[in-house]
N, C-alpha and C positions, 0 to 999 in steps of 0.2 A: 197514082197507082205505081208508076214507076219508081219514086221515093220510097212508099214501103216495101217495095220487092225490092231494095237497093239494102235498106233498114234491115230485113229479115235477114239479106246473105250475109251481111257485115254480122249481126246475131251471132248467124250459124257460126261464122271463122269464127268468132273471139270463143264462141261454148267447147268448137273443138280439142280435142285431145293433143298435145304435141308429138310430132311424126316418132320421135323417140320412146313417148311411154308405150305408144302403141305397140310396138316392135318388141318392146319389154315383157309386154300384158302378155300379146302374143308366145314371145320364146318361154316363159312361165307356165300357161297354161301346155304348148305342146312338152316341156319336158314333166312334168306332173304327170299330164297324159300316159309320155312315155316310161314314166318310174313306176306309175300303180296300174296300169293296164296292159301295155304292149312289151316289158321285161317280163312281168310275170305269166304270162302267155308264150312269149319266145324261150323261158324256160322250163316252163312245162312240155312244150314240144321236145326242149330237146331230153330230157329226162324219157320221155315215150320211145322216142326213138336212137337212145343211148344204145341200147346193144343190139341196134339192128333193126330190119322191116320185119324179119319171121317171129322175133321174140314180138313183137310189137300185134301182129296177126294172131300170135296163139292167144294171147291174153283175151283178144276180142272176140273168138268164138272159144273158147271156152264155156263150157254150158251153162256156169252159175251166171258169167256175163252176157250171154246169148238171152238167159231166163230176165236178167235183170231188165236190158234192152228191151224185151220184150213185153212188161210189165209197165216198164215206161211209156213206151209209145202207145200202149192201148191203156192209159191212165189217158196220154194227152187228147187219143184219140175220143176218148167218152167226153171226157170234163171241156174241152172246150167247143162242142156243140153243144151243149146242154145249157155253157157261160155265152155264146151267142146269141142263144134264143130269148132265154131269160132278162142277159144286159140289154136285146134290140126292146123286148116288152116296159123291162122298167123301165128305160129311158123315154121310152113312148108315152107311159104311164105319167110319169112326171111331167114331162113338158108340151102336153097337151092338154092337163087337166089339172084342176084344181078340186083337191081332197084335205078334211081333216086327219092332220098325219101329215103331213108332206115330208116338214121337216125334217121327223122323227126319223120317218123311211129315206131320208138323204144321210143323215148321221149312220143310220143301219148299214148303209152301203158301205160305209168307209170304214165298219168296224174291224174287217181284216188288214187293214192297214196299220188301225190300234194296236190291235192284237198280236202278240206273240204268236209266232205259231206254233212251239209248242205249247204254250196257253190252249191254241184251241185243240190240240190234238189232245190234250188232259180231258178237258169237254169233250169229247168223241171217246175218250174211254169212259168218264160218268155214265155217257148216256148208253155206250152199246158193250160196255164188258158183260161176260157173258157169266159172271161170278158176282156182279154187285152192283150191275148199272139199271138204268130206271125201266129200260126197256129186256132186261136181263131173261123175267121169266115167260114173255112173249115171245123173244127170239129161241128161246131152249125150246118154246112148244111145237114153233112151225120147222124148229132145224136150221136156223139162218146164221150164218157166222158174220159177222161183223167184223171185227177185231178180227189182228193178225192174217189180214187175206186182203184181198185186192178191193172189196168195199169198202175198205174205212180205208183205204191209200187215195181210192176215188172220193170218197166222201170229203175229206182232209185236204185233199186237192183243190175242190169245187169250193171249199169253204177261201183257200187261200185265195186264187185267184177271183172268184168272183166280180171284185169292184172295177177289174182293169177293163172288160167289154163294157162295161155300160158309162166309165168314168170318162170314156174315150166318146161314146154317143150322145151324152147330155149337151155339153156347150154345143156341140156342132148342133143340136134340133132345135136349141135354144135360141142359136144365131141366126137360121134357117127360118123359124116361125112356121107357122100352120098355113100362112095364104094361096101358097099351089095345092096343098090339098081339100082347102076349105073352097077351092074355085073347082077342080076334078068332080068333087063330090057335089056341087051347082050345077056340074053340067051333066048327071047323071049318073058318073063313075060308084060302083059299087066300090065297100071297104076292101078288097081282097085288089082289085084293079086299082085302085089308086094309090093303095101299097105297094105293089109290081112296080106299077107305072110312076110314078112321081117321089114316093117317101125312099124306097129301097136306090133307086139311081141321085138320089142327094148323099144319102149316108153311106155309101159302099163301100167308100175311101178309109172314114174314121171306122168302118165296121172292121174292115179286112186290117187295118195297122191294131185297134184291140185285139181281135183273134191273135195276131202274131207276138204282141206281148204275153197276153194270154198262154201259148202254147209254147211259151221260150221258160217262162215262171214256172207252168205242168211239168215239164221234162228237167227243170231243175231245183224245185221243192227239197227239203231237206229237214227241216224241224220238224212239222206236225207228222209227215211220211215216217219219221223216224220212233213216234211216240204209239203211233196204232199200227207198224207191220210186226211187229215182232223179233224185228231183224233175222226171216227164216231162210238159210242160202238158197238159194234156186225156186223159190215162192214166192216169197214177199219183202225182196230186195228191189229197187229201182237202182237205177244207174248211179244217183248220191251215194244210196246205203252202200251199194256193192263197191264204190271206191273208197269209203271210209272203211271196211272190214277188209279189204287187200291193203290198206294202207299200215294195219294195227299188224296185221298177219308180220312172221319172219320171212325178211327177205321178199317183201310182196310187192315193193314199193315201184320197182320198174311195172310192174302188171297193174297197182292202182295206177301210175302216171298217165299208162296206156288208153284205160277206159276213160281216163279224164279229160285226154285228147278226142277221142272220140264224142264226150259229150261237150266239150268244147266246141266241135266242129259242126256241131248240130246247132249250136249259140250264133256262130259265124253266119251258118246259112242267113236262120232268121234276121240275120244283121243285115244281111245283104240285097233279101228280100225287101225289108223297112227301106233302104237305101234306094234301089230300085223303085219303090211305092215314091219314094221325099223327089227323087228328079223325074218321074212323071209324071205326079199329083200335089207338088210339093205345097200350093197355094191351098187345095183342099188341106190336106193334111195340118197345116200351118192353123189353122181356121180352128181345130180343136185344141190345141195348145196352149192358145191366149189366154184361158182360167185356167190354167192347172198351175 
């Protein structure tokens, strides 16, 4: 026994890396890091706050940006309860049962990851313009607008994001298995209790880390949002549109850099959140990653 544990460490040295690539790999990856993600960030900040905090303030309540802001957060607010509920059922749906389709319904899932997002937002004008789409002279009947208004930004949103709540709950229910709750439900526990009890305190972890990707994607969506709001100022702008139309604008570019800080720093939070979740749940969290 003590020969092969002697065998294995000798293994391990000779497969190691030398102390020098390491350092290498290393200094490579943090300057990459620092070239495409933490330059372009530190100059964007300082572009926001080039001529100042007050110029930097007006831009962000300003009304069109106040409306955009606002169209945001209650896009993210609707779409990622709705990507909760749906990712915690299908993933339930999947790997607790066995159905013809399965498959299919697993490819379906990842079809917004295929997809273009303006792609699907083409598809959302097919289906809901209100001049030639399938659903055209139903929606004129009841008065429903679709297009250019805050349902096809929601719609369009729920389409993009979809696959991240439930892509994050499959491996972990997969790796988890059914046996605490096929023992809850032995010992009497109704489906609703043994869901509280047993199913929702395993997956809370990989629930609550999708919600936050989820709601970092909602709050900054830009193709499909772009193809169904109309780009209407103070309507049916989100935080994207309205920094690309101050950015085309004359002279607007310190007031897009502005809003861009601000939806950057709404990125940041989520990050920090995620970061928080990874060093007090890091071995959960770690547990859905392994298939992705």
């Amino acid at each position: 026994m003590a020969e092969r544990t002697v065998i294995a460490s000798d293994d391990r040295d000779a497969l190691a890396e030398p102390r020098w690539l390491r350092w290498l790999l290393t200094a490579l990856a943090v300057a990459l890091l620092a070239l495409l993600l933490l330059m372009p960030l530190a100059m964007l900040l300082g572009a926001a706050f080039e001529k100042g905090l007050a110029v930097w303030a007006n831009a962000l309540v300003e009304p069109d940006a106040f409306a955009a802001l606002k169209l945001t957060l209650l896009t993210a607010a609707v779409v990622v309860p709705v990507n909760a509920v749906f990712g915690l059922l299908m993933a339930w749906a999947v790997t607790r049962f066995d159905f013809r389709g399965k498959r299919v319904l697993l490819s379906l899932v990842d079809l917004p990851f295929a997809v273009s997002p303006v792609v699907a937002g083409l598809c959302l004008v097919l289906l809901f313009s209100p001049t030639h789409g399938w659903f055209a002279d139903w929606l004129n009947q009841v008065g429903l607008k679709i297009l250019f208004a805050p349902p096809g930004i929601v719609l369009a949103t729920l389409f993009i994001t979809f696959p991240l709540v439930v892509r994050e709950l499959i491996p972990l229910m997969e790796q988890q298995g059914a046996d605490e709750e096929l023992a809850a439900r032995s010992l009497g526990a109704g489906a609703w209790t043994m869901f509280r009890r047993v199913t929702l305190p395993n997956i809370k972890w990989g629930l609550l880390y999708g919600v936050l990707l989820c709601t970092a994607r909602a709050m900054g969506e830009f193709g499909a949002v772009s193809v169904v709001s109309g780009h209407i100022q103070g309507k049916t702008n989100t935080l994207p549109l309205h920094i690309e139309v101050l950015y085309k604008q004359f002279d607007g570019a310190t007031a897009a850099f502005a809003v861009a800080s601000l939806l950057a720093g709404m990125a940041l939070v989520t990050l920090l959140v995620k970061f928080w979740l990874e060093s007090r749940h890091g071995d959960a969290l770690a547990r859905t990653h392994r298939r992705h």
